[in-house]
N, C-alpha and C positions, 0 to 999 in steps of 0.2 A: 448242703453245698458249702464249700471250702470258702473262708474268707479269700481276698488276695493278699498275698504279702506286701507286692509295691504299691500304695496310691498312684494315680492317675498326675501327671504333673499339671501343673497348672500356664498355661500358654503365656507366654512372658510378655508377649505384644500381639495384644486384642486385635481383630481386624476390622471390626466395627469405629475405631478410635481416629484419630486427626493428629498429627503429628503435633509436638508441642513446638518440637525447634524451630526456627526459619531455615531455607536455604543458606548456602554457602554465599560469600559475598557480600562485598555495599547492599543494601535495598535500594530497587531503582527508586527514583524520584518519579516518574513519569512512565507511562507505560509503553512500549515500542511501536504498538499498534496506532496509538493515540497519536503518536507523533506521524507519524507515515499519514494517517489520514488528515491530519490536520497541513503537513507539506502540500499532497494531492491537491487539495480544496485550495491552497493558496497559489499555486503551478497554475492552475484555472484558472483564477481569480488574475492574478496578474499578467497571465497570458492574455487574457480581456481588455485590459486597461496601460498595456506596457507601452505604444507606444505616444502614448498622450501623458502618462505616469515617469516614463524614463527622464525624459529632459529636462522636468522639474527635480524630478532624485538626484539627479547628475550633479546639477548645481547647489545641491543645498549640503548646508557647511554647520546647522547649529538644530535642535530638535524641533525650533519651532517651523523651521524650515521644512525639514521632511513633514510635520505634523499639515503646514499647506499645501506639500506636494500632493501628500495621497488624500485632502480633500478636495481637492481641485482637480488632480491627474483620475482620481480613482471614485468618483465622486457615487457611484452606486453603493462600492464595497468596503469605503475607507472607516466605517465602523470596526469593522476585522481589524485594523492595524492601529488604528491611534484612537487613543494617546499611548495606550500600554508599550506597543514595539514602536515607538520611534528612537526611542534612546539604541534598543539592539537593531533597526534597521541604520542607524549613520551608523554604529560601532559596523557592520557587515559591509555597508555599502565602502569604509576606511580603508576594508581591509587589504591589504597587500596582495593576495591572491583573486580579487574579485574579480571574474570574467568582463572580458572583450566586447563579446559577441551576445543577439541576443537572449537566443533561449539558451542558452549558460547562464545568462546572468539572471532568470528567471527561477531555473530553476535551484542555483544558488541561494538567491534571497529566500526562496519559498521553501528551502530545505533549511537553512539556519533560521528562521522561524519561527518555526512549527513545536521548535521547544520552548516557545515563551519568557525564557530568558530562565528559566527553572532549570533546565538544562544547556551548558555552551553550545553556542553556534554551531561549532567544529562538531561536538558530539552529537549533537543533531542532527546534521547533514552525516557523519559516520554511522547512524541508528539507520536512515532516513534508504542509507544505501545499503547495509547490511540485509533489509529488511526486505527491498525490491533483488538485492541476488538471493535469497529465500525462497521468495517468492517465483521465481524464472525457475530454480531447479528443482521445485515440487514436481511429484507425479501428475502428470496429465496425459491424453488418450492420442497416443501418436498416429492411429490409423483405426478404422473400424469397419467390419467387412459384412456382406449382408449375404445369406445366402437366396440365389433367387430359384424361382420356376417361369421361363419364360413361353411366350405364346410361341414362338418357334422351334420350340422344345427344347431346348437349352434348361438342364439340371445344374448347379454348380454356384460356386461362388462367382459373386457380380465384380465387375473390375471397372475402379472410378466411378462408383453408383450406376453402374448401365449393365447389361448382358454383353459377356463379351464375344458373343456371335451373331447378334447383328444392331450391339451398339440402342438398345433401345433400354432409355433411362427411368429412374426408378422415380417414382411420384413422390414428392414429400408429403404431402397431405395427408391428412388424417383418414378421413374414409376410405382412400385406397388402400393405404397401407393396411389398414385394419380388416378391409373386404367389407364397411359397414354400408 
């Protein structure tokens, strides 16, 4: 049997291997997820305690200020925020753009946050909302159709979970559905 004349090459990138480089860009400090759920949890949170929490925040002007607000205003939850974010809750509550009204202002606070001060307010709440339109424009199940057999002899797709000839709707339950 003939040698071959050309060797075999040898694969220049393994597919077994792990890239050495990092991606393109900064590396985030914080992870996007991280922050969205830590916003959520304090959206809640202050939703709970805002209006016994707001009138004390209102008026407070120095950190030891806020740091009595939200143990007096928020007195189940106010481990969550002080001492760490009281300095970034008056720099937020400062700020020029801080809502009116009050679930605006709820969910402002609970969105500038949620980055701990490891990431700015603004980019926080920029993550915070990037993350929730994501989220909304993921695929999800706009209609789903069942096909039936009904007692009136109705063959065919069911319309609005019922037969649509004479309107007799589908059972959710398990054992009917399944005939168990």
């Amino acid at each position: 049997m003939p040698k071959r004349k050309k060797s075999k090459k040898k694969p220049t990138k393994p597919l077994d291997t792990f890239s050495e480089k990092r991606g393109r860009g900064r590396p985030a400090r914080m992870r996007a997820s991280e922050i969205r759920g830590r916003a959520d949890n304090y959206r809640w949170i202050l939703n709970q305690v805002w209006d016994r929490l707001w009138p004390l925040l209102s008026q407070a002007r120095t950190e030891a200020d806020v740091i009595r607000a939200f143990q007096e205003g928020a007195s189940p939850y106010d481990r969550e925020f002080v001492p760490g974010l009281a300095v970034l809750a008056l720099r937020v509550l400062h700020e020029p753009k801080f809502p009116k009204r009050r679930e605006p202002q709820i969910n402002f606070l609970a969105d500038s946050l949620a980055g701990l001060g490891v990431v700015a307010p603004r980019r926080s709440r920029d993550i915070c909302e990037q993350h929730r339109v994501d989220e909304k424009s993921a695929h999800h199940i706009i209609r789903y159709e069942f096909w039936v057999e009904c007692s009136c002899g109705f063959k065919g797709r069911s319309r609005n979970h019922a037969c649509p000839k004479c309107d007799a709707t589908i059972p959710f339950s398990i054992p009917s559905v399944f005939n168990l």
